[in-house]
LUMVEXFI-985866 format. One record per residue (C-alpha): residue in three letters; x, y, z. Coordinates in steps of 0.05 Angstrom, whole numbers. Layout:
<atoms>
+---------+--------+--------+--------+
! residuo !   east !  north !     up !
+---------+--------+--------+--------+
!     Ala !      X !      Y !      Z !
...
+---------+--------+--------+--------+
</atoms>
This chain:
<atoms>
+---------+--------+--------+--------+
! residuo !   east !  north !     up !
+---------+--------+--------+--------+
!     Unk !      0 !      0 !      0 !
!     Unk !     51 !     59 !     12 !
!     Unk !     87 !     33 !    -45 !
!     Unk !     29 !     39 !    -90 !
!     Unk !     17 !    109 !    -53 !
!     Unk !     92 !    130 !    -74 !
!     Unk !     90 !    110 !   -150 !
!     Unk !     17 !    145 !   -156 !
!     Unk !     44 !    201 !   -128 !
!     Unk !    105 !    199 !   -166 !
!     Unk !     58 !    189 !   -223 !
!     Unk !     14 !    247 !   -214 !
!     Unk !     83 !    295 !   -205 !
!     Unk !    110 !    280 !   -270 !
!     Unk !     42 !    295 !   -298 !
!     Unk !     33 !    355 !   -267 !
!     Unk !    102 !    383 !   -279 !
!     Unk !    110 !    350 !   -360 !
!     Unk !    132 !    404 !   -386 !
!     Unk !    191 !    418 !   -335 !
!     Unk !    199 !    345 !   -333 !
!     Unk !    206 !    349 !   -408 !
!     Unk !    256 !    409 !   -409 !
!     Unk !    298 !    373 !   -351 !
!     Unk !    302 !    304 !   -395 !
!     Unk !    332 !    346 !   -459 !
!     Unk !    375 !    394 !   -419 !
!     Unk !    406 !    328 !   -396 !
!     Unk !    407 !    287 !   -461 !
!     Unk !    446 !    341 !   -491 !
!     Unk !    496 !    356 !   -424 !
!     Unk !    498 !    282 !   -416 !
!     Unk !    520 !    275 !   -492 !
!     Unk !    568 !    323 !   -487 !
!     Unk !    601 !    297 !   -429 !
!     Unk !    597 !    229 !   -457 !
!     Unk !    631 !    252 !   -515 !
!     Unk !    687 !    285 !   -480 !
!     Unk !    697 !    220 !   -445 !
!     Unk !    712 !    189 !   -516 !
!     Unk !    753 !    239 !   -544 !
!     Unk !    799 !    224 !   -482 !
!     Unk !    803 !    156 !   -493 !
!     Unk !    814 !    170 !   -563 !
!     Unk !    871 !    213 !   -545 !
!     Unk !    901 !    165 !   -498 !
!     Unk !    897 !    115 !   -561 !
!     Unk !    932 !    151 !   -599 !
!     Unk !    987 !    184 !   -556 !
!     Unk !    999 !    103 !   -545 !
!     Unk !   1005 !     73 !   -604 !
!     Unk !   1049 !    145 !   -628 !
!     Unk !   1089 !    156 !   -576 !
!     Unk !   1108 !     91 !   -559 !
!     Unk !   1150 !     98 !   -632 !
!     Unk !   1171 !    152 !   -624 !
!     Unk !   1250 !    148 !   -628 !
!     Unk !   1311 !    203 !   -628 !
!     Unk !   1355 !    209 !   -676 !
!     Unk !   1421 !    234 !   -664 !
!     Unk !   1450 !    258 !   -728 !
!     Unk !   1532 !    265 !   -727 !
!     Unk !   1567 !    314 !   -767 !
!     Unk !   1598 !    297 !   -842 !
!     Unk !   1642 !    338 !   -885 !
!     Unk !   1579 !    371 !   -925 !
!     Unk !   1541 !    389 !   -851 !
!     Unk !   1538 !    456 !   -826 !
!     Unk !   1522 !    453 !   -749 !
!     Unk !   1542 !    502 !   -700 !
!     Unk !   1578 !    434 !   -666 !
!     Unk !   1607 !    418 !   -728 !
!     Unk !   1679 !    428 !   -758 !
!     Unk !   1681 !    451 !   -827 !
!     Unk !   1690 !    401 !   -877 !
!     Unk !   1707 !    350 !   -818 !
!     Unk !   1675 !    282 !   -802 !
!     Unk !   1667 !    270 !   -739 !
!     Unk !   1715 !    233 !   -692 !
!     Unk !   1711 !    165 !   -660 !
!     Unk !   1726 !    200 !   -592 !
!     Unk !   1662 !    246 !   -609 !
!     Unk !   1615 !    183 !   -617 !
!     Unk !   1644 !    154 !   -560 !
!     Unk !   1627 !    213 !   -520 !
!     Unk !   1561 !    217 !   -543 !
!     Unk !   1545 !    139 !   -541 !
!     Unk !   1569 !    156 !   -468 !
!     Unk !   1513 !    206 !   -451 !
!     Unk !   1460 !    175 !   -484 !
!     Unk !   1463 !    104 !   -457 !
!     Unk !   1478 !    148 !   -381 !
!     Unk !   1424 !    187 !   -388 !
!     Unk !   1364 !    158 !   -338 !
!     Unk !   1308 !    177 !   -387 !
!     Unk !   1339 !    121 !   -439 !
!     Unk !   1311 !     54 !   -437 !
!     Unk !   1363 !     -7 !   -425 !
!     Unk !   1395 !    -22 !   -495 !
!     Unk !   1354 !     29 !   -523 !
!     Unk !   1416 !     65 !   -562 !
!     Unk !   1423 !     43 !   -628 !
!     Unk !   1479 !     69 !   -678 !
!     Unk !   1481 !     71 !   -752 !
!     Unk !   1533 !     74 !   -787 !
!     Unk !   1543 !    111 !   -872 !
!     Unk !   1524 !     44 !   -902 !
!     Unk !   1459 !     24 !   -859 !
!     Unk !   1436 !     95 !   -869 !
!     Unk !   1436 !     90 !   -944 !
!     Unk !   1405 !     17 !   -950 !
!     Unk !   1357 !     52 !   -905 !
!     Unk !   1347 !    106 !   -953 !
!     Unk !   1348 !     62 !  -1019 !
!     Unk !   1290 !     21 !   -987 !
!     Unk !   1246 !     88 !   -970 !
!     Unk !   1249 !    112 !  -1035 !
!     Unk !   1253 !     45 !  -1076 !
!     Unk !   1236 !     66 !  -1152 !
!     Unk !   1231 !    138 !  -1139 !
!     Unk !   1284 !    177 !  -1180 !
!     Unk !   1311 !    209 !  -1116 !
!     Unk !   1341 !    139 !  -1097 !
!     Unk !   1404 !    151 !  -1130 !
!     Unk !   1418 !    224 !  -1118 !
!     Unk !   1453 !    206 !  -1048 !
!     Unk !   1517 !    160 !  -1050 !
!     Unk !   1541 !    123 !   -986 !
!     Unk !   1599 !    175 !   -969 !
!     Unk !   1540 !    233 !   -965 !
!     Unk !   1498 !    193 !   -919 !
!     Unk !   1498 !    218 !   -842 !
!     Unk !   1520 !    167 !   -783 !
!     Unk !   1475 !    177 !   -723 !
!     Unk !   1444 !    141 !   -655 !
!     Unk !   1379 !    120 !   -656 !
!     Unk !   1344 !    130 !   -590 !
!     Unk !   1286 !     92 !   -550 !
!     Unk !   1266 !    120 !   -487 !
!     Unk !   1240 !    103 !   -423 !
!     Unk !   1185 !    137 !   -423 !
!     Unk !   1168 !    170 !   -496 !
!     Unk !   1130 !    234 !   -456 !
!     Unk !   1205 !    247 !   -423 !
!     Unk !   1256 !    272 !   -480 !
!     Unk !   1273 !    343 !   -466 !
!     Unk !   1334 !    319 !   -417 !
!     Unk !   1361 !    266 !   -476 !
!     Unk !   1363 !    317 !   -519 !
!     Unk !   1396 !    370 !   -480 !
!     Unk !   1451 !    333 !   -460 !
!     Unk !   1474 !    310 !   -538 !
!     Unk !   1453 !    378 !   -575 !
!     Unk !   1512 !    414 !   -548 !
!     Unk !   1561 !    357 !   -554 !
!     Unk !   1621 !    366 !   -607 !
!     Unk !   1609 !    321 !   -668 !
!     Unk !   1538 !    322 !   -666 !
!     Unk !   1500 !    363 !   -722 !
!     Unk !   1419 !    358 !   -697 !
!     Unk !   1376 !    320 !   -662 !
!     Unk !   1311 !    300 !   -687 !
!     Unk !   1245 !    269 !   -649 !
!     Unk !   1182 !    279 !   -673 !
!     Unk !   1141 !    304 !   -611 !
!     Unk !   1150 !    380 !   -637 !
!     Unk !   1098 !    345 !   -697 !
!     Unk !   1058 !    316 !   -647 !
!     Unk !   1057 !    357 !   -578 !
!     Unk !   1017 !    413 !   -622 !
!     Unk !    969 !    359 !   -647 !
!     Unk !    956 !    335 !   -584 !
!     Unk !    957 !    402 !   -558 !
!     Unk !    894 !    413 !   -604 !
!     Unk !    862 !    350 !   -588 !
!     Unk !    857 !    361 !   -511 !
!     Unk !    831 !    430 !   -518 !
!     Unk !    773 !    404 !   -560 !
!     Unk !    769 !    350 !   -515 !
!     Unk !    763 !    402 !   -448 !
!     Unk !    730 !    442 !   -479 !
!     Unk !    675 !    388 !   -496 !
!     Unk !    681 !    378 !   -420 !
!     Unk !    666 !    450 !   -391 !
!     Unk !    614 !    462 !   -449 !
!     Unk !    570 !    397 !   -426 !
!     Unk !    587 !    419 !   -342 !
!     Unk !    550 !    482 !   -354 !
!     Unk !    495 !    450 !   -385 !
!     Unk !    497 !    398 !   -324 !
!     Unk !    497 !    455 !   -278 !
!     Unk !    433 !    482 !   -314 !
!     Unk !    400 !    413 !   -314 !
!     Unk !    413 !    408 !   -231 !
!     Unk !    376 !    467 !   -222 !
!     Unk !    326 !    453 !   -259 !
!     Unk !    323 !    394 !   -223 !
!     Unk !    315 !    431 !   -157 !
!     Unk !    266 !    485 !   -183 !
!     Unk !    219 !    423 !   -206 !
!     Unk !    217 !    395 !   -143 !
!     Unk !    205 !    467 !   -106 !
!     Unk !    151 !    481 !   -159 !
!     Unk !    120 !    406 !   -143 !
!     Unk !    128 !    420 !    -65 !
!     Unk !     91 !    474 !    -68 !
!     Unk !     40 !    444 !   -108 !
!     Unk !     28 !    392 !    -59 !
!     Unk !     39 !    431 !      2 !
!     Unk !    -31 !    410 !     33 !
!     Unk !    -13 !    342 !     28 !
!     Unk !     55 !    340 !     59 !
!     Unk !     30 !    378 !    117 !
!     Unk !    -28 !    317 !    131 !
!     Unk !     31 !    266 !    118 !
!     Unk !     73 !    304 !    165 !
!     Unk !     11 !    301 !    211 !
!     Unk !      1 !    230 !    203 !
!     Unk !     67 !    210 !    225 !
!     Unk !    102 !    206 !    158 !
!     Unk !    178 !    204 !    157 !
!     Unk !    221 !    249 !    111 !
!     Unk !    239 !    192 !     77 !
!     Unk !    169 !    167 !     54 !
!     Unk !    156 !    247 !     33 !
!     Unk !    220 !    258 !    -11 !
!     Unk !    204 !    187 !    -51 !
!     Unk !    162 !    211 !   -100 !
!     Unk !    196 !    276 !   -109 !
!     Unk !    259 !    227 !   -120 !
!     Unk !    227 !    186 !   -166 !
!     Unk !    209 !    239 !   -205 !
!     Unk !    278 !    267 !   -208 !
!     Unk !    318 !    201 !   -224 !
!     Unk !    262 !    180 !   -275 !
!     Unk !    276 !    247 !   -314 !
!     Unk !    355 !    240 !   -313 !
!     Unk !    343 !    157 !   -328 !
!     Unk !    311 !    185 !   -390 !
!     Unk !    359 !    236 !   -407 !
!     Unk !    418 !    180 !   -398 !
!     Unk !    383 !    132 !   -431 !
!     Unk !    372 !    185 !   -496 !
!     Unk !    451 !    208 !   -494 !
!     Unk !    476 !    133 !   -481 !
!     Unk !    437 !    121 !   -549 !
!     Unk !    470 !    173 !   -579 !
!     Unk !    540 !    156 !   -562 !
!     Unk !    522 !     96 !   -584 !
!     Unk !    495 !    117 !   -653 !
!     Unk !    565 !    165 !   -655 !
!     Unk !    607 !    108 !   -638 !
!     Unk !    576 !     60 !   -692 !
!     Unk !    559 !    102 !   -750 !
!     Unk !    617 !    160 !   -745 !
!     Unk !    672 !    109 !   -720 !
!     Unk !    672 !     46 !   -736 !
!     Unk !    630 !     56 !   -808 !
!     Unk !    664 !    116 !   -823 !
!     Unk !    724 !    127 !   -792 !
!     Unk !    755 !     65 !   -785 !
!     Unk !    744 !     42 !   -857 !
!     Unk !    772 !    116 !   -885 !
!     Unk !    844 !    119 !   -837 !
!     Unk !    849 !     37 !   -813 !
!     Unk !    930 !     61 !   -792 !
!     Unk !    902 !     95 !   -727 !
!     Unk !    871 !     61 !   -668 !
!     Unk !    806 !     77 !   -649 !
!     Unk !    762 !     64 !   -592 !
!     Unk !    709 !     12 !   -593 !
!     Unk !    649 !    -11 !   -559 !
!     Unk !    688 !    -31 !   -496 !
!     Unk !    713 !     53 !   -489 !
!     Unk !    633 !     68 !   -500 !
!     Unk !    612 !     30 !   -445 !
!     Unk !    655 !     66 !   -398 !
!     Unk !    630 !    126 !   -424 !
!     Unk !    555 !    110 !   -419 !
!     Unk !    559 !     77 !   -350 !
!     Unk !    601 !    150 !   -335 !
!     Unk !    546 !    194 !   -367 !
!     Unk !    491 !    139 !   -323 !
!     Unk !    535 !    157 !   -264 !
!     Unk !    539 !    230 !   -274 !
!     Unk !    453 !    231 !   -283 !
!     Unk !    440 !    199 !   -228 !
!     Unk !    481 !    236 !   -180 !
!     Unk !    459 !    302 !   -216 !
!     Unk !    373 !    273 !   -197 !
!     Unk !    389 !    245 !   -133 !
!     Unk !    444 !    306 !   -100 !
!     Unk !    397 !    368 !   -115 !
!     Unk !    329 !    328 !    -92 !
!     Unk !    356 !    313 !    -24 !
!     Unk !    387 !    382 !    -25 !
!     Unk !    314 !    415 !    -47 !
!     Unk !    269 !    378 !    -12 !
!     Unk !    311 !    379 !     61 !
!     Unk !    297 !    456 !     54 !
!     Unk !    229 !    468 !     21 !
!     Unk !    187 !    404 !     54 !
!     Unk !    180 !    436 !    128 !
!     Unk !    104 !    461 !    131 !
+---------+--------+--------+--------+
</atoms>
């Protein structure tokens, strides 16, 4: 019996209040979406800075006759007591992994370079005395690389250094602030969906102020009073989750994996298993956002 008493009461809110019920469940599909989103776009990120990153390599290229470096001699190859020094502070250095120092020497280079540009008429424009020796670099962790390359780039023999994270830092750089910006769009929107959370449940306490007073009359605790107001409050956001899960769903399916996966298939990209963390995130995030400001609303506006 008070269960029946709860979800007719619930019942009769949601009626009474459609069309703030209605505003609250599509100020939280689109919040909800948007914060589901920017939960993808990190995990796309992440993706991507993983599968890059981890091949990411430094190149250490030594000085030749025909190089022009500021740590170069002119016309001068560089020593063996050169490489030997910088062999020496690469495989030292605490941000290189364990055997992660490689070195090629004129003739690798140009095999190298003869395989790269197989049939294309630049393959024979280089012989094997213009190639450059240099030290090939894996490191420990590919985020760390500023202190490998500061302690080589002033070194004697050594003409540049090369890694490619002043290509990708940018990129990334781009990505994030899309992605945080995703973020704080859909936490306004949130914000804007709690309170109208809390003014739907003032607006339906005051509605029904004649009847909480008898409850409270009665003997009725707070707890059986807030229920319905609850209900109401975590149906709506259910129903806003529900709507945005479906349309992280639809984004996932028809945007990555028909589109985007079949157009670029050299990138990683997330899956169904990176949705559902999103979607059970964006079910999180709705239900706190129903239950938090309820409790909050009702605690102040159900004393008669």
């Amino acid at each position: 019996m008070r269960f029946r008493h709860i979800f007719s009461e619930t019942g009769a809110g949601l009626r009474q209040n459609l069309t703030m019920t209605l505003a609250v469940v599509m100020t939280m599909w689109v919040s909800l979406s948007l914060f589901g989103a920017g939960l993808l776009a990190n995990q796309q990120v992440e993706l991507m800075k993983g599968r890059w990153y981890e091949k990411i390599e430094i190149s250490v290229f030594l000085c030749t006759q025909y190089s022009n470096g500021d740590q170069c001699e002119p016309n001068t190859e560089v020593t063996q007591a050169q490489k030997d020094a910088v062999q020496q502070a690469l495989v030292s250095n605490p941000e290189v992994a364990p055997d992660g120092v490689f070195f090629e020497d004129k003739q690798q280079a140009w095999e190298d370079f003869q395989r790269a540009y197989e049939g294309n008429p630049i393959q024979s424009s280089l012989t094997v005395d213009q190639m450059q020796e240099s030290f090939r670099v894996k490191l420990l962790n590919p985020e760390q690389y500023q202190g490998v390359v500061s302690s080589v780039v002033g070194l004697k023999g050594v003409d540049t250094v090369q890694d490619l994270h002043k290509y990708l830092d940018p990129f990334f750089r781009v990505l994030r602030f899309l992605q945080w910006g995703t973020i704080a769009a859909s936490a306004l929107l949130l914000a804007a969906a709690a309170l109208q959370i809390g003014n739907t449940i003032r607006l339906a306490t005051f509605a029904r102020r004649r009847e909480i007073g008898i409850m409270r009359l009665v003997g009725a605790s707070n707890l059986y009073i807030t229920l319905p107001f609850l209900l109401e409050a975590v149906i709506s956001a259910l129903a806003g989750a529900v709507l945005a899960c479906a349309t992280l769903a639809s984004g996932v399916y028809f945007i990555i994996m028909r589109k985007a996966q079949v157009s670029i298939q050299s990138l990683p990209w997330i899956g169904w298993s990176q949705a559902g963390w999103a979607m059970a995130g964006v079910a999180a995030v709705g239900l706190m956002l129903s239950i938090i400001p309820t409790l909050v609303t009702t605690r102040k506006y159900l004393r008669v």
